[in-house]
Each structure stands twice: as C-alpha cells, then as structure tokens.
Backbone as JSON, one array per atom type, in Angstrom:
{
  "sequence": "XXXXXXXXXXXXXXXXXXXXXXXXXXXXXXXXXXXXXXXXXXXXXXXXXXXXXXXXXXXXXXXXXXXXXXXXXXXXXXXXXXXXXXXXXXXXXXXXXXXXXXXXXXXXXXXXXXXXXXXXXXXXXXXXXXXXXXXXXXXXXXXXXXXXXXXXXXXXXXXXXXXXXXXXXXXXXXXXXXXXXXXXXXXXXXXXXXXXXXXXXXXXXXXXXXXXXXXXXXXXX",
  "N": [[-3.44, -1.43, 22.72], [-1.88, 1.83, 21.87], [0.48, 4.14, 21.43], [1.29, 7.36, 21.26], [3.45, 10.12, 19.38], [3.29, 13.12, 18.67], [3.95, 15.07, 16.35], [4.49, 19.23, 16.03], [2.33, 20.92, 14.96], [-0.84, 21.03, 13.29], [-1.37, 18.98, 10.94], [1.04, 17.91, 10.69], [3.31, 15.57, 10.58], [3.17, 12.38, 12.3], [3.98, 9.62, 14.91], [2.5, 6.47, 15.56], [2.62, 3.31, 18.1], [1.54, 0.24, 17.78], [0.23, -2.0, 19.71], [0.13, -5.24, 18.88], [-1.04, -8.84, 18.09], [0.95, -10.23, 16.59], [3.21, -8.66, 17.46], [4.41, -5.46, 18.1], [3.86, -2.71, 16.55], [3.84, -0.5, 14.19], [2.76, 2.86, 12.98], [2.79, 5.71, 10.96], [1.73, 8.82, 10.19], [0.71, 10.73, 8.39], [-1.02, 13.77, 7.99], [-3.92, 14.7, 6.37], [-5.82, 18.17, 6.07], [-8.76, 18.67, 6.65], [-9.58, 15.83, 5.98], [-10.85, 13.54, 4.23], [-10.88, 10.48, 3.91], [-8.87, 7.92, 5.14], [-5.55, 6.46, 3.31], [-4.39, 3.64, 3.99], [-1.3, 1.97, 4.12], [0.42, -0.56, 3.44], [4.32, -2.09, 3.66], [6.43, -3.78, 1.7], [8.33, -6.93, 1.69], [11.05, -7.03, 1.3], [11.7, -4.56, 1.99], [11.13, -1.18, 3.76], [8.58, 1.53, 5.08], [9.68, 3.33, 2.92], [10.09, 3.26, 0.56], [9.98, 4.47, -3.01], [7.62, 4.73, -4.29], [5.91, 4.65, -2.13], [6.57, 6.89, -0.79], [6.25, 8.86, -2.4], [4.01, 8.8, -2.56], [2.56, 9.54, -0.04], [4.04, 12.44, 0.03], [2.47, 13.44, -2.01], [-0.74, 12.75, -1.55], [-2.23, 14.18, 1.21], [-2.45, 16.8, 0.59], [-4.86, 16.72, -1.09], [-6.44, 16.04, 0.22], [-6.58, 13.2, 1.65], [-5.4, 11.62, 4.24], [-2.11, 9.85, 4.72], [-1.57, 6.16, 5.91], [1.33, 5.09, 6.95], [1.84, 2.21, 7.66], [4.48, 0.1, 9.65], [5.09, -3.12, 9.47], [5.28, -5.23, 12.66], [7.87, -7.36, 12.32], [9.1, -5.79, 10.64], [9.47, -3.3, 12.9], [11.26, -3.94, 14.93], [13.74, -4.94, 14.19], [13.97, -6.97, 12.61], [15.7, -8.7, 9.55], [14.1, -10.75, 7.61], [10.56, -11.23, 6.64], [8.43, -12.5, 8.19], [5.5, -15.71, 7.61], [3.18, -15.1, 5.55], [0.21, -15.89, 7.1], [1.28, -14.55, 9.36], [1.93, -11.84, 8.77], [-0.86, -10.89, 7.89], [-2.13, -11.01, 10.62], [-0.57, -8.57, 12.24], [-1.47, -7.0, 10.63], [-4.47, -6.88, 10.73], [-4.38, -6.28, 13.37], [-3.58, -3.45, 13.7], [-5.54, -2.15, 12.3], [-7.81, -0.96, 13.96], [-6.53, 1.06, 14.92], [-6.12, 2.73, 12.69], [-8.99, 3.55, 12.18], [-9.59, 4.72, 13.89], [-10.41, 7.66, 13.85], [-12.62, 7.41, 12.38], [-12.88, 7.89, 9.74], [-13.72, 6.14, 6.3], [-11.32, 3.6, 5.76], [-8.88, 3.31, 3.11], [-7.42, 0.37, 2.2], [-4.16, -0.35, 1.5], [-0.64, -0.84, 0.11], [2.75, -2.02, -0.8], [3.68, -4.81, -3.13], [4.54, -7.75, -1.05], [2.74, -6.13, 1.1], [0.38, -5.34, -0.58], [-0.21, -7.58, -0.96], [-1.45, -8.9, 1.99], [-3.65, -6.45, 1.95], [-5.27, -7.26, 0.33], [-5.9, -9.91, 1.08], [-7.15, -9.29, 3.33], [-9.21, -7.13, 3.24], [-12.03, -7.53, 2.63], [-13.12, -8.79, 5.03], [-12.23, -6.77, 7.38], [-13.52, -4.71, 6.63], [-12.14, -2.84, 4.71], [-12.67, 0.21, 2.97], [-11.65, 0.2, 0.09], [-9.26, -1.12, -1.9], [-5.6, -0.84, -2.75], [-2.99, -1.33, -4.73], [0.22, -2.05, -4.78], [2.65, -3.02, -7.12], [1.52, -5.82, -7.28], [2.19, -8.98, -6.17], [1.98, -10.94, -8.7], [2.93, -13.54, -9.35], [5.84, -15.64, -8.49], [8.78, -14.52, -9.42], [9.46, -15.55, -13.19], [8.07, -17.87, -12.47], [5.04, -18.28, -13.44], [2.57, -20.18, -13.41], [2.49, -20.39, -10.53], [0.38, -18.64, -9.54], [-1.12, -15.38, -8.23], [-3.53, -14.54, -8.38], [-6.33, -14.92, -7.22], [-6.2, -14.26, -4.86], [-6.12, -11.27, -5.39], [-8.25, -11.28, -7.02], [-10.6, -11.73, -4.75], [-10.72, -9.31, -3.91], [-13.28, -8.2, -2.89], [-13.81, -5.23, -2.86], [-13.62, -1.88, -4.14], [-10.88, -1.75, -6.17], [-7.5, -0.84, -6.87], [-5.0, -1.6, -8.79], [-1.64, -0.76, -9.27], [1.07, -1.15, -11.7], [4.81, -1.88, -12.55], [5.59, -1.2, -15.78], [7.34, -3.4, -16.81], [7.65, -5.03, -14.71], [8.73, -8.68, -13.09], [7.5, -9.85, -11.69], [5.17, -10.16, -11.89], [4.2, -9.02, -15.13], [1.55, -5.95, -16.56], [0.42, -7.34, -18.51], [-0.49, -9.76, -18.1], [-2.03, -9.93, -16.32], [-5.33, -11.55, -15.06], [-8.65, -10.93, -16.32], [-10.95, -8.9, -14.18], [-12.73, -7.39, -11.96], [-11.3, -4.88, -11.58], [-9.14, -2.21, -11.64], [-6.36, -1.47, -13.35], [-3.19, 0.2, -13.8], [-0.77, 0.87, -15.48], [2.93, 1.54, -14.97], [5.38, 2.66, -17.53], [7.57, 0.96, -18.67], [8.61, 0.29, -15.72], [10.02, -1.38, -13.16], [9.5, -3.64, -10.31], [10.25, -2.46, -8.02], [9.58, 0.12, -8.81], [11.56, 1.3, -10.55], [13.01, 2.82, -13.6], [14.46, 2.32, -16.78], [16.4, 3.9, -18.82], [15.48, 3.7, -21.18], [12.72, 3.57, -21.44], [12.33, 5.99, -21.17], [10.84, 7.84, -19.42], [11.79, 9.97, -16.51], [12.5, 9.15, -12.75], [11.07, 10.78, -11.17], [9.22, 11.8, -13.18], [7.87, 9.21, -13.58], [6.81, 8.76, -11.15], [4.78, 10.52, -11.25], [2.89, 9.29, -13.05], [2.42, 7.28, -11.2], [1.38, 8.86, -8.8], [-0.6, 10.42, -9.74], [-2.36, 8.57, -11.1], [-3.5, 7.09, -8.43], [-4.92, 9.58, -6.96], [-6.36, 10.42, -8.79], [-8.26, 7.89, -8.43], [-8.92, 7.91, -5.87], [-10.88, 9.88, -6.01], [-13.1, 9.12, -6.71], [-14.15, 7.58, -4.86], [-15.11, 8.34, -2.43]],
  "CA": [[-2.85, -0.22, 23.32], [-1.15, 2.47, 21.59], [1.59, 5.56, 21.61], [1.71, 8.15, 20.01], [4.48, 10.84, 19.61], [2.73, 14.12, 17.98], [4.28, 16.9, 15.64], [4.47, 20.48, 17.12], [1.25, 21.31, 14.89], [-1.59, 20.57, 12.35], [-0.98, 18.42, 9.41], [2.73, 17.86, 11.13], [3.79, 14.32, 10.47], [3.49, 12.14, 14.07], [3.9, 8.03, 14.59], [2.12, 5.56, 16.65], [2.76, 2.47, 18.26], [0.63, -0.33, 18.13], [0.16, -3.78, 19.9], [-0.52, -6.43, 18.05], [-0.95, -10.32, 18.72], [1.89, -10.35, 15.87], [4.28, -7.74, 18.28], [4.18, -3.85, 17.8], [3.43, -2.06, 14.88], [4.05, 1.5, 14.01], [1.92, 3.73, 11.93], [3.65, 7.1, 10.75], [0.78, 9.5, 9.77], [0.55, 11.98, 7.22], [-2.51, 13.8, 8.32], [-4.58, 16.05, 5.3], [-6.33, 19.01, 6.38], [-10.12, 18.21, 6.4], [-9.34, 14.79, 5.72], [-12.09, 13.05, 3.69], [-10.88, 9.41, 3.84], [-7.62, 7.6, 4.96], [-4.95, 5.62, 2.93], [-3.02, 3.23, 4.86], [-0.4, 1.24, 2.93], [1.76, -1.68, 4.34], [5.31, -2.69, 2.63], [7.3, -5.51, 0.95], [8.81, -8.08, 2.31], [12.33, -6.87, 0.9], [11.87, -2.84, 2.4], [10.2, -0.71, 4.8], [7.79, 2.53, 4.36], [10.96, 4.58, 2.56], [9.77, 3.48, -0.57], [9.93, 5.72, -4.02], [6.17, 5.14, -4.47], [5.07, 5.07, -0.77], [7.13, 8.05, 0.14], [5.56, 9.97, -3.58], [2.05, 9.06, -1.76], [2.87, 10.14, 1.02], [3.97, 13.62, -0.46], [0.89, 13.93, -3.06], [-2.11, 13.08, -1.48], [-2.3, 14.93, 2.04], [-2.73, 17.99, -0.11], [-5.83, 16.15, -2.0], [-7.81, 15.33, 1.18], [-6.49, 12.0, 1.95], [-4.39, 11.15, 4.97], [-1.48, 8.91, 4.76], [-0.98, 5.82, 7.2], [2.57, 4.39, 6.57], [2.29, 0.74, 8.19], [5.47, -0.76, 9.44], [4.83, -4.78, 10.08], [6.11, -5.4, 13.84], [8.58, -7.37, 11.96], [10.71, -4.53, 10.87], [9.7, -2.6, 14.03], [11.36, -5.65, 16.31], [14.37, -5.05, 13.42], [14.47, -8.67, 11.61], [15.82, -8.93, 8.2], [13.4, -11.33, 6.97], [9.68, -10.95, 6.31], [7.6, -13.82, 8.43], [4.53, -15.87, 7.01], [1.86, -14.59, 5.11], [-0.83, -15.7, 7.88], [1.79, -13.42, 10.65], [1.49, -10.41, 8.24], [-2.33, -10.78, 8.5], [-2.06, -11.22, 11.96], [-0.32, -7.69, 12.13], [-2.24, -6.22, 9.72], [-5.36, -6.99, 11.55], [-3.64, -5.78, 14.98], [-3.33, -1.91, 13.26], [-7.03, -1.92, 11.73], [-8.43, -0.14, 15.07], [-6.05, 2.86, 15.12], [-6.55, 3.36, 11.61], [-10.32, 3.38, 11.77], [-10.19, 5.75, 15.11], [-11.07, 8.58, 13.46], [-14.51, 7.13, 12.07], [-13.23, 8.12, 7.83], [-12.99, 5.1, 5.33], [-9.9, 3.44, 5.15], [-8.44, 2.35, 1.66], [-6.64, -0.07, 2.68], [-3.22, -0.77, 0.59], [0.48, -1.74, 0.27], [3.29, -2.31, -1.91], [4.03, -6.34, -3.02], [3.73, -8.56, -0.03], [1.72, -5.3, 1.92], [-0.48, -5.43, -1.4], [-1.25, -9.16, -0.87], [-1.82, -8.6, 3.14], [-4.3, -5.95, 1.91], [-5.94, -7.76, -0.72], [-6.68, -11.01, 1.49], [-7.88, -8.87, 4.89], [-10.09, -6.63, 3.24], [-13.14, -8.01, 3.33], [-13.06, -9.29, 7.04], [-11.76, -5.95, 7.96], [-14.17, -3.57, 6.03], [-11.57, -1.99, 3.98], [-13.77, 1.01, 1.84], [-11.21, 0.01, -1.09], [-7.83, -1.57, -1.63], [-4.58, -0.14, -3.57], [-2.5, -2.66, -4.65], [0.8, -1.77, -5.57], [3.03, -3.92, -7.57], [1.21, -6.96, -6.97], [3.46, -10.09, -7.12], [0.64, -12.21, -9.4], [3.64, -14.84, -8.85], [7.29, -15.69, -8.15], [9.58, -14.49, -11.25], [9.81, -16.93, -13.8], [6.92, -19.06, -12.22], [3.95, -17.63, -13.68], [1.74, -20.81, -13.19], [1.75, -20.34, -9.23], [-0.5, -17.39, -9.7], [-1.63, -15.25, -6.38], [-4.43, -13.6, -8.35], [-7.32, -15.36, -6.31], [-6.1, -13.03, -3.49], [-6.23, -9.79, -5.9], [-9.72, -10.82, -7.11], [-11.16, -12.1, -4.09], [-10.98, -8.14, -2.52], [-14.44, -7.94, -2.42], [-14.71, -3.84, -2.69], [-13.05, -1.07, -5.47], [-9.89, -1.88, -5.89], [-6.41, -0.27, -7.97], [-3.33, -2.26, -8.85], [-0.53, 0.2, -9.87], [2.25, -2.16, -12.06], [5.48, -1.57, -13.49], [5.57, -2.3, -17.02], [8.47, -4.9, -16.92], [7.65, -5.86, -13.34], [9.16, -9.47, -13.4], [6.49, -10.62, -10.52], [3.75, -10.18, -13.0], [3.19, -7.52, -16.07], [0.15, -5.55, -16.41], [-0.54, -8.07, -19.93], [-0.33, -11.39, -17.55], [-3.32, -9.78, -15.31], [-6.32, -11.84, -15.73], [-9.65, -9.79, -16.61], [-11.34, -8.88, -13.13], [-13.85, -6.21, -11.26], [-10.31, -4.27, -10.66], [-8.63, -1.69, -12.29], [-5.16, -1.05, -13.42], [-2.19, 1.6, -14.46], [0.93, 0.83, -16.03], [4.13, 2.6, -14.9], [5.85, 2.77, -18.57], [9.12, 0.65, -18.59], [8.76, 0.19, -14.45], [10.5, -2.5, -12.35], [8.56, -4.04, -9.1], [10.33, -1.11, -7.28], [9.26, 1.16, -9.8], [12.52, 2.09, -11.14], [12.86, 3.16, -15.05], [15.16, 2.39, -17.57], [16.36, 5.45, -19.75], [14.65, 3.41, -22.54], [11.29, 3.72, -21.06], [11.54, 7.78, -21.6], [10.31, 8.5, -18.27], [12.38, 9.7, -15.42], [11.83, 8.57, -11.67], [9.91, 11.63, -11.02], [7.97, 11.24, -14.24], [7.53, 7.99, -13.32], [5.63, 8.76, -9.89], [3.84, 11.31, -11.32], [1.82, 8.9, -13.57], [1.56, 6.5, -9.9], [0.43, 9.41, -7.82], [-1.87, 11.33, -10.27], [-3.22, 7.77, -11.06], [-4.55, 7.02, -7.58], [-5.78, 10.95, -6.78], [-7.75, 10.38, -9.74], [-8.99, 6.92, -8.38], [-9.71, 7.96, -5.1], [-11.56, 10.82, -5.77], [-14.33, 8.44, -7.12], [-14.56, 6.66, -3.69], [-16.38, 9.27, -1.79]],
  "C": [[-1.92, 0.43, 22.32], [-0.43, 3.55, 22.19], [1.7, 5.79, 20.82], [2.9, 9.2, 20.53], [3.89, 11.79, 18.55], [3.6, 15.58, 17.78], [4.01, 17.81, 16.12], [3.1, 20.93, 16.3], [0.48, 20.66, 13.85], [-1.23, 20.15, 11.28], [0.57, 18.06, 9.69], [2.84, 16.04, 10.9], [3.9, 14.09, 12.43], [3.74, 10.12, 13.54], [3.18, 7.71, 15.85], [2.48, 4.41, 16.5], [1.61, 1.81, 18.71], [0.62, -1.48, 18.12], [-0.45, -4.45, 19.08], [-0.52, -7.82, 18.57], [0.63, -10.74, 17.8], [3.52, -9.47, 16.37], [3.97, -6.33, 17.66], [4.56, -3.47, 16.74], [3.43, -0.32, 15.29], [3.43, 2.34, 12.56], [2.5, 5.36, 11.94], [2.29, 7.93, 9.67], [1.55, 10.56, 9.2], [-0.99, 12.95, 6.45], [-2.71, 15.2, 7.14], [-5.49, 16.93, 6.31], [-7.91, 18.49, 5.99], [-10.0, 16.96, 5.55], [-10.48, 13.88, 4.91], [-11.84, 10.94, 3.74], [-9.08, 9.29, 4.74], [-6.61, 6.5, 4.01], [-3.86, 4.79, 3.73], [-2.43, 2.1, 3.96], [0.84, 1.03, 4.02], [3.34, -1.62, 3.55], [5.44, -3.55, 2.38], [7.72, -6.46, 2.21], [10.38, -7.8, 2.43], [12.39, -5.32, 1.69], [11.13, -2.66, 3.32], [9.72, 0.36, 3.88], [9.05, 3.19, 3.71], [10.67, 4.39, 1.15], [9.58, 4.33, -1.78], [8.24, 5.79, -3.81], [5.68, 5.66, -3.01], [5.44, 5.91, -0.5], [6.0, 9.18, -1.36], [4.25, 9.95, -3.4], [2.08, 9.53, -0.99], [2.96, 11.89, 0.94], [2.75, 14.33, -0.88], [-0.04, 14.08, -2.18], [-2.8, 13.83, -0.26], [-3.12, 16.05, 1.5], [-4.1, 17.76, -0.9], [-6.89, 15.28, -0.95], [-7.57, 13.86, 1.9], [-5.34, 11.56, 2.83], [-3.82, 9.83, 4.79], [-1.48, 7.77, 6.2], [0.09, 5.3, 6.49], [2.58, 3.24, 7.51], [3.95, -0.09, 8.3], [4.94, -1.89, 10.06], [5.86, -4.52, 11.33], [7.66, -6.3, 13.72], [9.99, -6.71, 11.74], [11.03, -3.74, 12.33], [10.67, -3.61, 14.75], [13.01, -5.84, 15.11], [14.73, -6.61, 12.64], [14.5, -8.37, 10.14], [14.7, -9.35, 7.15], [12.16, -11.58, 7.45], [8.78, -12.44, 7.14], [6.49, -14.16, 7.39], [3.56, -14.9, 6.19], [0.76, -14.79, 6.5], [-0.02, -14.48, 9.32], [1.66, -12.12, 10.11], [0.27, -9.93, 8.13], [-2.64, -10.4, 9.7], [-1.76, -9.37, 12.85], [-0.89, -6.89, 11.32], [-3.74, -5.75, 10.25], [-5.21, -6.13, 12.75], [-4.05, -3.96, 14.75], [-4.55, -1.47, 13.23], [-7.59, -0.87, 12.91], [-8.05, 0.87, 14.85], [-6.51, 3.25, 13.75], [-7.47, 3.69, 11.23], [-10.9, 4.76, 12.79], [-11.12, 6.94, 14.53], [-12.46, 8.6, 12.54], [-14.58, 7.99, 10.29], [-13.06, 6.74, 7.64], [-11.62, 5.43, 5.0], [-9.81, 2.95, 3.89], [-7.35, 1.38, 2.58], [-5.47, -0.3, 1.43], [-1.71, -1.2, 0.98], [1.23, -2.4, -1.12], [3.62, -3.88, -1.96], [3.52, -7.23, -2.05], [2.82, -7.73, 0.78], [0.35, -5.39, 0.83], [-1.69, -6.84, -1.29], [-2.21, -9.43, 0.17], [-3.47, -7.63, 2.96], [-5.35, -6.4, 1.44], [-6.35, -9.12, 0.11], [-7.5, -10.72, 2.83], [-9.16, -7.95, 4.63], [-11.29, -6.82, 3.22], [-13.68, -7.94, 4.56], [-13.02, -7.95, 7.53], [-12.85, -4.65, 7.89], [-13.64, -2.36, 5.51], [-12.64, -1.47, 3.03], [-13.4, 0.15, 0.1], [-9.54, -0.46, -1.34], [-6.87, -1.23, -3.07], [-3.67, -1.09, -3.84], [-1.19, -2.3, -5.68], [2.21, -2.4, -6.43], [2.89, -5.4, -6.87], [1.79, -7.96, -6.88], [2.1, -11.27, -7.27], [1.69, -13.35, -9.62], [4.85, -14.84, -9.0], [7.84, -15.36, -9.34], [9.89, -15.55, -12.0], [8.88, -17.94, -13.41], [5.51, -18.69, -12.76], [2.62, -18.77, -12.98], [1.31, -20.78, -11.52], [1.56, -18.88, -9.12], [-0.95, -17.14, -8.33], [-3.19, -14.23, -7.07], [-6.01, -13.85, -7.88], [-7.35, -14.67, -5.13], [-6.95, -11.61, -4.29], [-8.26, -10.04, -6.35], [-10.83, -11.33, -5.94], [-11.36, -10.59, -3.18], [-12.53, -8.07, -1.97], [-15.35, -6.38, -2.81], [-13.58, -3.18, -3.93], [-11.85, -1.33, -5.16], [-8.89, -2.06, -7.04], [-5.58, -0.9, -7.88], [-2.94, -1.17, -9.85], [0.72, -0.62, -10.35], [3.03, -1.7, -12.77], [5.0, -2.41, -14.79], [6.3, -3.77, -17.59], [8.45, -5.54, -15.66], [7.72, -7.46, -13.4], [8.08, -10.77, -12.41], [5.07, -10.49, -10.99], [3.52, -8.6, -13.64], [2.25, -7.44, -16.56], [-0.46, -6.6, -17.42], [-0.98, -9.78, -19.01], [-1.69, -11.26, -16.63], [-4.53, -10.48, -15.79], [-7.67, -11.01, -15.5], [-10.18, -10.28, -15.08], [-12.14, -7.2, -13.51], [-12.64, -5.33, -10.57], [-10.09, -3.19, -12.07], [-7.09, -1.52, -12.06], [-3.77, -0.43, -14.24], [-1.16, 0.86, -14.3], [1.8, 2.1, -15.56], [4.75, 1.99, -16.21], [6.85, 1.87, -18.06], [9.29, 0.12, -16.71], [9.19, -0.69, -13.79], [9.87, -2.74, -10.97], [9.0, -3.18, -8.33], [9.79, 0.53, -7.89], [10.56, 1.94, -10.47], [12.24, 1.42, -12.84], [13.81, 2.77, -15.56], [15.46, 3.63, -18.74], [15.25, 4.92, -20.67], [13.51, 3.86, -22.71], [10.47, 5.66, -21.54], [10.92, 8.58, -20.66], [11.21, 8.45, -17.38], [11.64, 9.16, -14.27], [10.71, 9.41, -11.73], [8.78, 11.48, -11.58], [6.98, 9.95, -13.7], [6.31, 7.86, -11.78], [4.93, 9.41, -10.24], [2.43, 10.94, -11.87], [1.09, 7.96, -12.42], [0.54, 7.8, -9.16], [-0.46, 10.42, -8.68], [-3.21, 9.8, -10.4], [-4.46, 7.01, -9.7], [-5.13, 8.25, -6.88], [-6.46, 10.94, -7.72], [-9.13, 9.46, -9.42], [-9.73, 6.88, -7.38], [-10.59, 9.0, -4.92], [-13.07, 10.18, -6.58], [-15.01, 7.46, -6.23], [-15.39, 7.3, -3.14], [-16.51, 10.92, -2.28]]
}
C-alpha cells in the first residue's frame, strides 16, 4: 500500500509512502516530461537523499528524459540514527521495487555507498534494466583485503560506478577489472567533496558526475 502527496502540476516534485516488510519507505519523485526510463537511487548509511550528488541528479537529469526516484530506507523514515543490516536494507529495497516499476519504464536501479551495495546485490532478482553505483565502498578504510566487489560484479546487467578519486572506501585504481564501467571525480572524497588541490570546485565537481551518467544512460534505451 502506498500514499502519495502530489505537486500542484506536471513535472512538480511529489513523495510517496510505501509499506514495506522492513517498515515504510518514502520515494520523493522527480518526474521528466516524456519520461523514457526511471532512476531510482537509495542512500548511505551515514545520510539521507540531501546528498551533493543525489540532489545534482536530481537537478540534471529530469530535463534529459529520466525521472528521479529519491529512496529513503524506512530506517530514516521511522527517524533512527543508525543504518540496520545489510539483509534489512534489501528487505526495504525490495518493499519499494513495485511503485517504482508502476509506470511500466525501466528502472536503473542505484544509490550512493551502502544504497550502491543494496542496489548492486538486488538487481538481478528484481530486474533492475541497469545499476548506478555511486561511491561504492569496495571495503572498510584501511581494510582493503575485506573487499565487497563480488556484490559490484555480481550485478548481472550495465552497470556505472561513479568514485571519488581519494575515496578512502576504495579508489578508482583498487577496482578490479570487470563487465562495469567507471568515472573518476578528480581529487573526490566518498561524499564527493574536493580539495582546492584537485582544481575542481564542488560544482565542477558534479558536473563531471552528472554529465557522466546522462552520457551513460543515454546508451540504455
């Protein structure tokens, strides 16, 4: 069962609520005009959708055919600090899949960090078109050897990892070769923030995330 709460007109930002076996989940749309696919993208473990990148997708691609879903885990909805299991973020992840499918386009499915991982181990099962994967954590900082990239290459279907360059939860050189593709943010930190050094401001800095997946998904359909 869902609820929705709908914008005064077309392309207006609206949210829904949606049961889950994991507790209620909320999807905040960001509907494109003749919509050709949707992107729905979970979060971290540490944030909600407010994200620099997820909010600079959110902005971009509407305009480029591709409706946003913004996934909050029932977690945050239900306000708790801290991020349950991996199999309860499945669990919730799963729960959403219906509304996001209502409208009968391919979903990408995606998600920043732990929403990346969620994405990357459901797609299959789920019949995600393609999965976005955005600062992956390929393993705990400083632990490199407990690697999560058996998730990232197990997606099954096309699928983009977007990584800072200094991201401390795995940089783009630590990726092992796969059927994936993936874009460096210059200088980038697992939130995507820059260092002056790097030479790119924030802005800059999203501009190479969100041109990089409007380039990627315009090779999906």
């Amino acid at each position: 069962m869902s609820t929705a709460q709908t914008g005064p007109g077309t392309g207006t930002p609206r949210t829904e609520t949606v049961d889950t076996d994991a507790g209620p989940a909320r999807i905040t749309w960001l509907p494109a005009d003749d919509a050709r696919l949707v992107l729905a993208v979970g979060h971290g473990a540490g944030g909600g959708t407010g994200t620099r990148d997820l909010t600079a997708l959110a902005a971009a691609l509407p305009a480029h055919g591709v409706t946003v879903a913004l996934v909050e885990q029932p977690w945050r909805v239900a306000g708790k600090k801290v991020a349950p299991a991996p199999k309860t973020l499945d669990t919730g992840w799963r729960g959403v899949w219906p509304a996001l499918t209502a409208a009968g386009l391919p979903v990408v499915a995606g998600g920043r960090s732990a929403g990346a991982r969620v994405a990357c181990r459901t797609a299959r099962e789920l019949g995600a078109h393609a999965v976005l994967a955005l600062s992956f954590p390929l393993h705990p900082p400083g632990k490199p050897e407990k690697s999560r990239a058996d998730e990232l290459l197990g997606t099954g279907v096309p699928t983009l990892v977007v990584q800072g360059g200094n991201d401390p939860f795995g940089r783009p050189a630590e990726f092992p070769p796969g059927e994936y593709g993936i874009t460096e943010v210059p200088g980038g930190d697992h939130g995507f923030a820059v260092p002056k050094r790097a030479g790119l401001t924030e802005d800059q800095a999203m501009e190479v995330l969100t041109d990089a997946v409007v380039a990627w998904l315009s090779t999906l359909v």
